[in-house]
Every structure is written in structure tokens, then in C-alpha cells.
GUVEX-822043 format. One line per 2 residues: number of its first residue (from 1); for each residue x, y, z of N, C-alpha, C. Coordinates in nm, 2 decimals, always signed. Example, Ala and Ser with C-alpha at 12.3 -4.5 7.8 and 13.67 -1.06 7.14 Angstrom:
BEGIN
1 = +1.32 -0.57 +0.78 +1.23 -0.45 +0.78 +1.32 -0.33 +0.78 ~ +1.28 -0.22 +0.71 +1.37 -0.11 +0.71 +1.29 +0.00 +0.79
***
This chain:
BEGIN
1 = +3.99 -3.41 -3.82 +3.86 -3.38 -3.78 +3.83 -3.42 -3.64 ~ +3.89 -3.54 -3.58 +3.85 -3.57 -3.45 +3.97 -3.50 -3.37
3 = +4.03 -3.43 -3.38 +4.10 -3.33 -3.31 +4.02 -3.20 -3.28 ~ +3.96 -3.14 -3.38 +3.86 -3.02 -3.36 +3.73 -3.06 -3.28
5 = +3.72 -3.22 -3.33 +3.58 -3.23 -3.25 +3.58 -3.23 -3.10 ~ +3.68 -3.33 -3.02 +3.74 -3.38 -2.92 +3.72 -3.27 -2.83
7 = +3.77 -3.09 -2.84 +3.78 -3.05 -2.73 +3.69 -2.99 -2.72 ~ +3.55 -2.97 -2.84 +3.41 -2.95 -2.84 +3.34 -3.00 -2.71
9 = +3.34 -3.12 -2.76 +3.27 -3.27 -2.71 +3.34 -3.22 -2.57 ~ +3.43 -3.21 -2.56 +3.49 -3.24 -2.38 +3.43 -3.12 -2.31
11 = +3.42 -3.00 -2.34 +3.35 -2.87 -2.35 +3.18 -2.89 -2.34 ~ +3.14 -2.95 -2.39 +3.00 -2.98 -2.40 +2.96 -3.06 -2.27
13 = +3.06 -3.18 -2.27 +3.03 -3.28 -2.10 +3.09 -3.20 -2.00 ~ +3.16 -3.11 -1.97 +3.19 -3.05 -1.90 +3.09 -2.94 -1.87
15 = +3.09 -2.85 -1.94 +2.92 -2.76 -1.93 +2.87 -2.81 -1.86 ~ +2.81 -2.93 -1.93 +2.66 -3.00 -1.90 +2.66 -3.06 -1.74
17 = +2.81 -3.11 -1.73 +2.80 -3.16 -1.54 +2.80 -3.02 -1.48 ~ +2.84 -2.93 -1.52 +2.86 -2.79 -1.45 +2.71 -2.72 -1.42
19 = +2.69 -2.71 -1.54 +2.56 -2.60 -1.54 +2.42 -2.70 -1.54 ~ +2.45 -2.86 -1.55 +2.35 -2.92 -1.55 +2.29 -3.01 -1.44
21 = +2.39 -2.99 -1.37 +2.41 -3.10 -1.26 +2.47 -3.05 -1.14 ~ +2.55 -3.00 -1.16 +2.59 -2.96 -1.04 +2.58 -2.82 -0.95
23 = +2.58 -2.72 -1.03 +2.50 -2.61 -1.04 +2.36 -2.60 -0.93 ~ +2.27 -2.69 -1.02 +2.11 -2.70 -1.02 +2.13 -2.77 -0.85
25 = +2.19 -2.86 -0.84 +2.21 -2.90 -0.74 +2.26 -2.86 -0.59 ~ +2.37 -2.75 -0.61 +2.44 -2.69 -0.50 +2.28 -2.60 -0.46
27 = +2.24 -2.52 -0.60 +2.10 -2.40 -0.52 +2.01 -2.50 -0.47 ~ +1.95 -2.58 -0.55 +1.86 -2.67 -0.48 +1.87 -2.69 -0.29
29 = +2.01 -2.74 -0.28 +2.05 -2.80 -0.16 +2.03 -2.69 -0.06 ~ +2.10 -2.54 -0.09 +2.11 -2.42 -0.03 +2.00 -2.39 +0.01
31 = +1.90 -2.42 -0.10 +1.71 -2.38 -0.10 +1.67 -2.45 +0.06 ~ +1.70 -2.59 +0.00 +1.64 -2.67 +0.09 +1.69 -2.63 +0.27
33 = +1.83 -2.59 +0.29 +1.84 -2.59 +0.41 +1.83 -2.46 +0.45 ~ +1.82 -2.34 +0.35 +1.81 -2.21 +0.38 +1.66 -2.15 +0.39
35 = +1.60 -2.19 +0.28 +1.44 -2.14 +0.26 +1.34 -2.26 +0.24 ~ +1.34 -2.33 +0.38 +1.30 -2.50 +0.29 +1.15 -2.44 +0.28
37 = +1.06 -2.37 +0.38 +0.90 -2.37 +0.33 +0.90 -2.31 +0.22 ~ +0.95 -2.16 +0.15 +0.95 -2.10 +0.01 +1.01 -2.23 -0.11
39 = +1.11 -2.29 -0.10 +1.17 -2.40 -0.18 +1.07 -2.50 -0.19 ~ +1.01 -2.51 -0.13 +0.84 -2.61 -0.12 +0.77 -2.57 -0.16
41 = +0.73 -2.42 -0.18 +0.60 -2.39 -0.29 +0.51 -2.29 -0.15 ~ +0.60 -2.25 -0.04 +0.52 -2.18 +0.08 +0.37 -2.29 +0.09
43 = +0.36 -2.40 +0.10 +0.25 -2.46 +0.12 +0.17 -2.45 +0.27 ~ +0.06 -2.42 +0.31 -0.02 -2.45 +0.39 -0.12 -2.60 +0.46
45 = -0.07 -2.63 +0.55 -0.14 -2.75 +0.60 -0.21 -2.72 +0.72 ~ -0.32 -2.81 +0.68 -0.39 -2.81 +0.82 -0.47 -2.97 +0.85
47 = -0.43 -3.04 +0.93 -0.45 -3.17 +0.98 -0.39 -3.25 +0.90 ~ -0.26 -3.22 +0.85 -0.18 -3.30 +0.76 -0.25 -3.29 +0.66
49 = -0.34 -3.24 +0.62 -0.35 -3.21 +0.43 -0.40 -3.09 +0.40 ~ -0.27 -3.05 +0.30 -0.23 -2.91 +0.23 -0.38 -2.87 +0.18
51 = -0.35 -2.74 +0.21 -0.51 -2.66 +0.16 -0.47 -2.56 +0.08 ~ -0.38 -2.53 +0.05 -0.32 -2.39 -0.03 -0.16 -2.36 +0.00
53 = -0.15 -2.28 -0.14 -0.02 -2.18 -0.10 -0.02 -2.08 -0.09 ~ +0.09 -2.01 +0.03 +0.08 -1.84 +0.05 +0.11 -1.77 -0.10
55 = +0.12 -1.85 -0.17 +0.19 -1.78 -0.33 +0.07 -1.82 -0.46 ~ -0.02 -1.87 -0.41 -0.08 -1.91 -0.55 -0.22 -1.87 -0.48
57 = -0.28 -1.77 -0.54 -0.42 -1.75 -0.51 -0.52 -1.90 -0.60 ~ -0.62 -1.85 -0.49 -0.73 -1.97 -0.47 -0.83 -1.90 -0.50
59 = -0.97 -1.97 -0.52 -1.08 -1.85 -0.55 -1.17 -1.91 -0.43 ~ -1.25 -1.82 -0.36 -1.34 -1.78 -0.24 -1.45 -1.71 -0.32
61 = -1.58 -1.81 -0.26 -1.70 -1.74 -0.34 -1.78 -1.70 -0.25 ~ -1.78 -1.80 -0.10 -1.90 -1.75 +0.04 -1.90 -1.65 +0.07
63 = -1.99 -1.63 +0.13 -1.96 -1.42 +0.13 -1.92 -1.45 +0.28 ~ -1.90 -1.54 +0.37 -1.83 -1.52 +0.51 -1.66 -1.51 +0.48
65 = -1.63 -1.54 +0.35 -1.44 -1.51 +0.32 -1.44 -1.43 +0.24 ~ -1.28 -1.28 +0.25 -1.26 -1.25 +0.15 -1.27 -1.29 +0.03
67 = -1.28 -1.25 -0.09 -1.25 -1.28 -0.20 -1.13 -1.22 -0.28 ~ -1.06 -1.30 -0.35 -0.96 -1.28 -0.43 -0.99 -1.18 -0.54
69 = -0.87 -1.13 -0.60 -0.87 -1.03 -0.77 -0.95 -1.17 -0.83 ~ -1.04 -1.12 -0.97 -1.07 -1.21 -1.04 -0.92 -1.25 -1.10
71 = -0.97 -1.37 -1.20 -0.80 -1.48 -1.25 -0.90 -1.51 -1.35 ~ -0.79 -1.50 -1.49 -0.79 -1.52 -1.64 -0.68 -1.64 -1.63
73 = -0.65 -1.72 -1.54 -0.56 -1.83 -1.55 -0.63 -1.95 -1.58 ~ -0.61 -1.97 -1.66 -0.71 -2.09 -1.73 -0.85 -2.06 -1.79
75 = -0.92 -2.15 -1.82 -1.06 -2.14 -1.84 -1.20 -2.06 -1.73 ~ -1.15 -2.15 -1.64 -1.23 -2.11 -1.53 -1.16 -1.99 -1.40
77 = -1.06 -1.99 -1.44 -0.92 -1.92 -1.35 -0.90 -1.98 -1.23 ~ -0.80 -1.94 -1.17 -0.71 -1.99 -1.12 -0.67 -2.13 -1.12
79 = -0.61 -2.17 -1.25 -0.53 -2.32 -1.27 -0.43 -2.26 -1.26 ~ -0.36 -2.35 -1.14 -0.20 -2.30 -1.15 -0.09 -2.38 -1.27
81 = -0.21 -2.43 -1.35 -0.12 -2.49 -1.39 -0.13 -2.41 -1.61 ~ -0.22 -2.32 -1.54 -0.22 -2.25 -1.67 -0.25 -2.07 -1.63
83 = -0.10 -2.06 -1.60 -0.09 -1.92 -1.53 -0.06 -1.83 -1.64 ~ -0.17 -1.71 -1.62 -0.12 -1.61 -1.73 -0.22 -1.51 -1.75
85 = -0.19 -1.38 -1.75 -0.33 -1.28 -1.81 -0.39 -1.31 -1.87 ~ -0.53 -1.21 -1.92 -0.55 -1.23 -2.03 -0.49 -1.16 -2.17
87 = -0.37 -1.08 -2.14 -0.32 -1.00 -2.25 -0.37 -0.93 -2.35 ~ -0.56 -0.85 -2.28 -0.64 -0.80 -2.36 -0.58 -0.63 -2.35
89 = -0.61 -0.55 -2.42 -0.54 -0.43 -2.43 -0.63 -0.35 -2.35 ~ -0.62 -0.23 -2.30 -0.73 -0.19 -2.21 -0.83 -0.10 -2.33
91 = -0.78 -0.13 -2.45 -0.91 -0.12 -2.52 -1.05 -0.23 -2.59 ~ -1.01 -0.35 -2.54 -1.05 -0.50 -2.56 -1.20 -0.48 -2.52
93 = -1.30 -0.49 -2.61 -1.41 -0.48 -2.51 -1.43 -0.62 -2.47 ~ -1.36 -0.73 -2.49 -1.38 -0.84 -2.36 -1.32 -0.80 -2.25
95 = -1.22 -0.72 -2.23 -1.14 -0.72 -2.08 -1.30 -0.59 -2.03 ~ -1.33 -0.48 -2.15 -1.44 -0.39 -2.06 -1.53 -0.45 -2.04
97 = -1.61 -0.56 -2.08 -1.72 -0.62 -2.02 -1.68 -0.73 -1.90 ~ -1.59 -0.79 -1.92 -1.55 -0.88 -1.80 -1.52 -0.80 -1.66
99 = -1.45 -0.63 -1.68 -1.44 -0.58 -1.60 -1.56 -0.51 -1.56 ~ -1.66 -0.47 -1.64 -1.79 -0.42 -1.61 -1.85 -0.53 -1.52
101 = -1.86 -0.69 -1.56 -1.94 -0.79 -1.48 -1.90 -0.80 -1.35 ~ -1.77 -0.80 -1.32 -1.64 -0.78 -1.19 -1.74 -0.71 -1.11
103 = -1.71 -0.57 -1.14 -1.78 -0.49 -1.05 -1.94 -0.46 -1.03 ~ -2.01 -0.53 -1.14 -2.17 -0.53 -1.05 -2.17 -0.69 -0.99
105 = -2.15 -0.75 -1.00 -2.10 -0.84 -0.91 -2.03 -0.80 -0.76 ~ -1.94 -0.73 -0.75 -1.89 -0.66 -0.61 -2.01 -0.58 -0.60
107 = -2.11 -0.48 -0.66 -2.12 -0.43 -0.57 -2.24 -0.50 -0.53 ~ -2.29 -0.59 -0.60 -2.41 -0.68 -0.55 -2.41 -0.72 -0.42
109 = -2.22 -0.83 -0.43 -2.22 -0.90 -0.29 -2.16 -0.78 -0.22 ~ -2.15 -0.68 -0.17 -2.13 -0.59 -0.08 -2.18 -0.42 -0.13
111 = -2.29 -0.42 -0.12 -2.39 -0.35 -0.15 -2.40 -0.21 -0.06 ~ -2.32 -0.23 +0.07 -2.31 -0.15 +0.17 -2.21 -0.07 +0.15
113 = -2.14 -0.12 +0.05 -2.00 -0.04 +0.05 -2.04 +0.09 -0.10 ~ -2.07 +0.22 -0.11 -2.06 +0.31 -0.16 -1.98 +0.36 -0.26
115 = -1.85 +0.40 -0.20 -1.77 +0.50 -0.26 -1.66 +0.42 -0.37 ~ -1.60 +0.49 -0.43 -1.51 +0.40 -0.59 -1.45 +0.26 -0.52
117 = -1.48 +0.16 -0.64 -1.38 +0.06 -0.58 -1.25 +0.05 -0.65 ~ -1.17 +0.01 -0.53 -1.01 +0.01 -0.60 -0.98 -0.09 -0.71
119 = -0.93 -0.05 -0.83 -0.91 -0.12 -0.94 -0.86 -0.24 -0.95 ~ -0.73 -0.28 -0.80 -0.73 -0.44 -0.83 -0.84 -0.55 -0.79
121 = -0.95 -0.51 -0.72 -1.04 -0.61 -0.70 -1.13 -0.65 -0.77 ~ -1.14 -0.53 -0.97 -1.25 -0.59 -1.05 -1.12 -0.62 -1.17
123 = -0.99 -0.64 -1.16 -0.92 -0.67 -1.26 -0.79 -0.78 -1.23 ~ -0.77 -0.88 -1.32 -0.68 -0.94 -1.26 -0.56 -0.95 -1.28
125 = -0.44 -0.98 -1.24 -0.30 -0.96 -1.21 -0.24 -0.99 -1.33 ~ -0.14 -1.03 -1.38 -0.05 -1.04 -1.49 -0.03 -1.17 -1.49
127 = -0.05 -1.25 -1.36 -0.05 -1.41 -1.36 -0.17 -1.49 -1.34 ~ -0.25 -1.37 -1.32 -0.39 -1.46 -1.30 -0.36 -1.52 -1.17
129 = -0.29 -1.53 -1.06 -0.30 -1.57 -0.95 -0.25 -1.54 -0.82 ~ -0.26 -1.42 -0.83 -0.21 -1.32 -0.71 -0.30 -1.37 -0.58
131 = -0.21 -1.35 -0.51 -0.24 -1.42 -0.34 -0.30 -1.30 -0.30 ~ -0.25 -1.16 -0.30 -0.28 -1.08 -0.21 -0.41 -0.97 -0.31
133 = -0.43 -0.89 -0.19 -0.57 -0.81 -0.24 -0.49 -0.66 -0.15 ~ -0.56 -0.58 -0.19 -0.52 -0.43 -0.15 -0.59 -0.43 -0.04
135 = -0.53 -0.36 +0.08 -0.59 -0.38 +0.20 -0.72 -0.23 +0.17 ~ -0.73 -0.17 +0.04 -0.86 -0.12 +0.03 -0.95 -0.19 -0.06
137 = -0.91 -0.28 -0.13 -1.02 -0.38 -0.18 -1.09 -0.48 -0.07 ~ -1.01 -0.55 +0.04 -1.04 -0.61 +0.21 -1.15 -0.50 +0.25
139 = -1.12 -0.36 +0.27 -1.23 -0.28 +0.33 -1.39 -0.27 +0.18 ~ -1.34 -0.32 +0.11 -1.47 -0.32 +0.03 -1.54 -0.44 +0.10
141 = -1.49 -0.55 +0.15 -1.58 -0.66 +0.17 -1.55 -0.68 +0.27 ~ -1.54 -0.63 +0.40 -1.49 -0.60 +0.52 -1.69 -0.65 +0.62
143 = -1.73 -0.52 +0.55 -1.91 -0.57 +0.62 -1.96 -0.69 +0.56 ~ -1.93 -0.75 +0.47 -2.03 -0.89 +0.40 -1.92 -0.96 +0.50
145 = -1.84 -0.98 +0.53 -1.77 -1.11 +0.57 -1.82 -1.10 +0.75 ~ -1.83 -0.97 +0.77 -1.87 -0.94 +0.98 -2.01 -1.01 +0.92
147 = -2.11 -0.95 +0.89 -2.27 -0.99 +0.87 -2.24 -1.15 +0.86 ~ -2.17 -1.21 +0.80 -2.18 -1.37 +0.74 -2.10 -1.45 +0.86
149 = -2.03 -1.35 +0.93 -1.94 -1.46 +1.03 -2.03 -1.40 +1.19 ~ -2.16 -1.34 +1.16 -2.19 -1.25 +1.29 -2.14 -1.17 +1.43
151 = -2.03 -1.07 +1.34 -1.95 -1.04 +1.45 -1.97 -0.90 +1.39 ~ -1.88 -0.82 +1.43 -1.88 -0.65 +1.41 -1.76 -0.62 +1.28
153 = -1.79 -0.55 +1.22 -1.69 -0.48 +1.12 -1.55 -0.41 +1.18 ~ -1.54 -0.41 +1.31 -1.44 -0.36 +1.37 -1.35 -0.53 +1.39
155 = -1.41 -0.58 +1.45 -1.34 -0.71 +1.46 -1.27 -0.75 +1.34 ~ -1.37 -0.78 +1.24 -1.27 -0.81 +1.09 -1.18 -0.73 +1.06
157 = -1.16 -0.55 +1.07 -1.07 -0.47 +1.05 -0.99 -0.52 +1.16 ~ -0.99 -0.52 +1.31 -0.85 -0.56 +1.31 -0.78 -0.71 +1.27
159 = -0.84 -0.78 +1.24 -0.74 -0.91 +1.18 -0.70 -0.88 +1.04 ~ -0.78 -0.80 +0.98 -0.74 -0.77 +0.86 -0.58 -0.68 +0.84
161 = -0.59 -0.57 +0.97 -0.51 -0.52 +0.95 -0.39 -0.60 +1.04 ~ -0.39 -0.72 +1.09 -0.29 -0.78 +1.12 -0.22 -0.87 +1.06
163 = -0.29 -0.89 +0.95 -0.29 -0.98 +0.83 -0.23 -0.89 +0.69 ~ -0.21 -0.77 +0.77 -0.16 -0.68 +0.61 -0.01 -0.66 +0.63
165 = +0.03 -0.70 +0.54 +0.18 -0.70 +0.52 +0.22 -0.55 +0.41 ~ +0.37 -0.50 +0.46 +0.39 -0.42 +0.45 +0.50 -0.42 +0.29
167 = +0.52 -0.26 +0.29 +0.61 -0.27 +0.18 +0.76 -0.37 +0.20 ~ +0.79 -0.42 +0.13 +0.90 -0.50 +0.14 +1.02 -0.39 +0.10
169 = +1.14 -0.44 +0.24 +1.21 -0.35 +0.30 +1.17 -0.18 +0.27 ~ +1.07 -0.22 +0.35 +1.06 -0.03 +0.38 +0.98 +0.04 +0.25
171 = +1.01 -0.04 +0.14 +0.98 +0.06 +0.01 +0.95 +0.04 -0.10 ~ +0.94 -0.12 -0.11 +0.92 -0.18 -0.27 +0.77 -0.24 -0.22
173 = +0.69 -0.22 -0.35 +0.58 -0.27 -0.35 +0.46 -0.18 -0.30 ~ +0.36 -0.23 -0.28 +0.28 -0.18 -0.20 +0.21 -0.24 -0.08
175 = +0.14 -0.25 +0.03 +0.09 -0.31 +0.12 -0.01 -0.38 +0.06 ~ -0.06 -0.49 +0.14 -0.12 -0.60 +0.07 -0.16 -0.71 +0.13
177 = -0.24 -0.76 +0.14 -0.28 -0.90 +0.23 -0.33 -0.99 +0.16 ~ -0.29 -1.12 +0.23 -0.28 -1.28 +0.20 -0.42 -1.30 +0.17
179 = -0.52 -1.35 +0.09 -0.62 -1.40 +0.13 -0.63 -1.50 +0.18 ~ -0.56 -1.63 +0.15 -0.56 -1.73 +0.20 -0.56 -1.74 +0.38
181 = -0.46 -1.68 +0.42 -0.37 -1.68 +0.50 -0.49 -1.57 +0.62 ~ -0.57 -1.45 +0.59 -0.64 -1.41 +0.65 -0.79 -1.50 +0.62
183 = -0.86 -1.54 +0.54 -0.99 -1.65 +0.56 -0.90 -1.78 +0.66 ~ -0.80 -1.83 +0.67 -0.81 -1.94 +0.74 -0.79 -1.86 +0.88
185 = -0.75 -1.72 +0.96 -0.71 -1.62 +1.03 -0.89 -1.64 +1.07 ~ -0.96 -1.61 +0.99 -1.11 -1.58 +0.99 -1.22 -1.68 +1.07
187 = -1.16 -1.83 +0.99 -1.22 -1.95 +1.07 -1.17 -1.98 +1.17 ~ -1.06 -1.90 +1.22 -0.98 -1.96 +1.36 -1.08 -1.86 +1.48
189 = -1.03 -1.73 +1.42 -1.12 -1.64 +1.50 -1.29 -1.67 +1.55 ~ -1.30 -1.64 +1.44 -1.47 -1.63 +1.43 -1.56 -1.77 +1.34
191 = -1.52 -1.92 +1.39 -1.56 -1.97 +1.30 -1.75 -1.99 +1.28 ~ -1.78 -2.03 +1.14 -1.87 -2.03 +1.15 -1.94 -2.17 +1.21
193 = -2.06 -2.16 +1.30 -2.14 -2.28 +1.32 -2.21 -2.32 +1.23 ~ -2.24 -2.48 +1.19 -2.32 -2.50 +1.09 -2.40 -2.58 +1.17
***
């Protein structure tokens, strides 16, 4: 019996330094010297203390900053530490009333804007914490943010469009912009006086 067992057992510590240890360890290392800001969580600092990540949407309520997709991540949304849809079916009448409230809410806080709104900005992502917004959901709240930072609607469009990042290599995805990453773009430019 300890013959059959023996080359199990040596099989099993072996794996285990392999795929448990050593393994984990070589990518880690690779991470760290090849992609150390992404291997960090893409974090943002400013005066030595972290204010966000380019990868984990934040919620924005002042009408001088874009606003993010709504987030079903958590209770209140966006807990990164309870990431996840809400896995309602698009026949759910909680996802159609939550998506009904989304948009008279948009059009409340941006009242000036008319014509259909694009679908990701009254529905939220599949992780509940998507960083980026469609650079036609940005033109939905393009005038509340000029009026609130008192500058022109042209001015916000171009930072915004400097701020829009493109399909990844040439073709996957869709265009899309940071919110994070354009509101702090926003207080650099145009900040507000209090």
C-alpha cells in the first residue's frame, strides 16, 4: 500500500511547488517588472494618496463631473468588493423600473440634451463597475459639466475627445472614455473655485 501511495504523495508535492509556488511566482515577478502599474490595480495618485483606479469605476454625483453607467455592485453600487450585475432578465420589471428611474434622472440633470440616450448610460455593465462611458453618453452630459465648471461646451468636447480612447488594436471593442481619468483631466483644466 505505501508503494502505491509514495509516488501519489511525491506527485502531489511536486504539483503543488510547481503550480503553487513557483508558477504563481515566476508571473507575479514578470508582472511586477513588465506591467508594474496594471500588476498594481492601475491605481491613481495624487499628493501621495490614491484617489481611484483607471479599472474600477467610482460614482460622480456633482453635475461639474461626468457621471459614470449606473452599478448594481453591491447595495449601494459600486463596492469593489461586491462586483457583479444585477442578472435581471430584460424582462425583470426591477431592471425596467430601475432603468426607467436612470433615465428621468439623466434627463433631469441634463435637460438640454434632446435626442435618444445611448443605452449604456441608463444601464449597468456586467460587473457593475465599468470605468468607461461611450463617448455618446460624455456628449449627453457634455453642457451640465461646461455650465457647472463655467466654460463653453466646445472646451469640454475637446478634452473629452482627448480623453477617448480608441478601439484596441484597430478593432476590438468599442471607443470609450475613462471617467476617472477625464473629471480629474477636468479639475486640472478648468478647476472649480470655491
Amino acid at each position: 500500500m505505501i508503494k502505491q501511495l509514495l509516488p501519489g504523495f511525491r506527485m502531489v508535492l511536486v504539483l503543488t511547488v510547481l503550480t503553487g509556488l513557483l508558477y504563481p511566482g515566476v508571473v507575479t515577478g514578470l508582472a511586477q517588472i513588465l506591467f508594474k502599474h496594471q500588476a498594481n490595480g492601475s491605481l491613481i495618485t495624487r499628493n501621495g494618496k490614491v484617489i481611484g483606479s483607471e479599472i474600477i469605476g467610482q460614482n460622480f454625483t456633482k453635475p461639474e463631473y461626468f457621471h459614470p453607467r449606473p452599478s448594481a455592485a453591491g447595495s449601494d453600487g459600486y463596492d469593489a468588493s461586491a462586483s457583479s450585475g444585477s442578472n435581471f432578465g430584460p424582462t425583470s420589471q426591477k431592471l425596467i423600473d430601475r432603468t426607467k428611474a436612470s433615465v428621468a434622472q439623466l434627463r433631469a440633470e441634463n435637460p438640454s440634451f434632446k435626442p435618444e440616450l445611448p443605452s449604456d448610460i441608463a444601464t449597468a455593465s456586467a460587473s457593475g463597475l465599468d470605468p468607461h462611458i461611450s463617448p455618446a453618453s460624455a456628449a449627453v452630459q457634455m453642457e451640465r459639466v461646461a455650465q457647472a465648471r463655467g466654460v463653453t461646451r466646445e472646451q469640454v468636447s475637446r478634452l473629452t475627445r482627448r480623453f477617448t480612447e480608441g478601439r484596441d488594436l484597430g478593432f476590438l471593442g468599442e471607443p470609450r472614455v475613462n471617467v476617472l481619468r477625464l473629471n480629474l483631466a477636468l479639475d486640472e483644466r478648468f478647476p472649480i473655485s470655491r
